[in-house]
N, C-alpha and C positions, 0 to 999 in steps of 0.2 A: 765302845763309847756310844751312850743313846743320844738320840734325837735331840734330849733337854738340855743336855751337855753342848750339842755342840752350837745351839742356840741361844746358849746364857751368857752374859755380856763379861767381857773380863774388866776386871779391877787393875790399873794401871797408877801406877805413881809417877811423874813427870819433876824432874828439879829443872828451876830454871834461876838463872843470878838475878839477884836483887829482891826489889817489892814488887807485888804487883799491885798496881793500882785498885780500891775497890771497885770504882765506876768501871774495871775490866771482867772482872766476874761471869758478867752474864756470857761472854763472847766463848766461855770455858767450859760449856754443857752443865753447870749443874757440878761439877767439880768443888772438891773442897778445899780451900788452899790456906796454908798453913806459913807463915813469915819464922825460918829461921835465925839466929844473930850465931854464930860459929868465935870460939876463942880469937882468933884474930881480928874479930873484927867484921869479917866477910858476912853478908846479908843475903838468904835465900830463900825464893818462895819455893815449896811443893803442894804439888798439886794431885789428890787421886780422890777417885771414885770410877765407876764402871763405865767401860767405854762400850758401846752394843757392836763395833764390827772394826776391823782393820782401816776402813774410808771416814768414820769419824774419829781414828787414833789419829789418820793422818790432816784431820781438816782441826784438829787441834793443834797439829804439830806446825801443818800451815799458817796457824792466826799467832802461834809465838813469834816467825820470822815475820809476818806481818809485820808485827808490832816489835821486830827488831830488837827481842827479847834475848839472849845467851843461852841459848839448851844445853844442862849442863848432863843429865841422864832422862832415860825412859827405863822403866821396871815392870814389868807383870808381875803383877803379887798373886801368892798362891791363895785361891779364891776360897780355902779350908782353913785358913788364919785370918782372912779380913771379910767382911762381910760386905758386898758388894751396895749395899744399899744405905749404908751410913761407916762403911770405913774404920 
């Protein structure tokens, strides 16, 4: 593993229940988030783009219970299928 590698930021995908509000956006680095509606009915935001270290996976994960959000998964996508800088 070089040096580049282990200093490139990984690409995570975050589901969380419902919508997220737009005026919440900024609080999410720069994340890209996406509203799904599922056959029953059920409503989910996800959320991914590159997170740069494990302290801002978690200062993300902390502004979801902040804001008393339902975490429903976290995913590290493999960074050779998504492209870390537009997903």
């Amino acid at each position: 593993m070089t040096k580049t590698t282990l200093l490139a930021p990984k690409v995570y995908q975050i589901k969380i229940d419902g919508v997220l509000p737009d005026s919440w956006s900024d609080w999410f680095n720069g994340l890209l988030a996406e509203t799904q509606t599922a056959a029953n009915g059920s409503i989910t935001t996800t959320l991914t783009g590159p997170v740069v270290d494990q302290a801002a996976l978690h200062g993300i994960l902390d502004r979801i219970r902040d804001l008393n959000l339902k975490l429903i998964a976290v995913t590290e996508l493999d960074p050779q299928t998504h492209d870390p800088m537009g997903c």
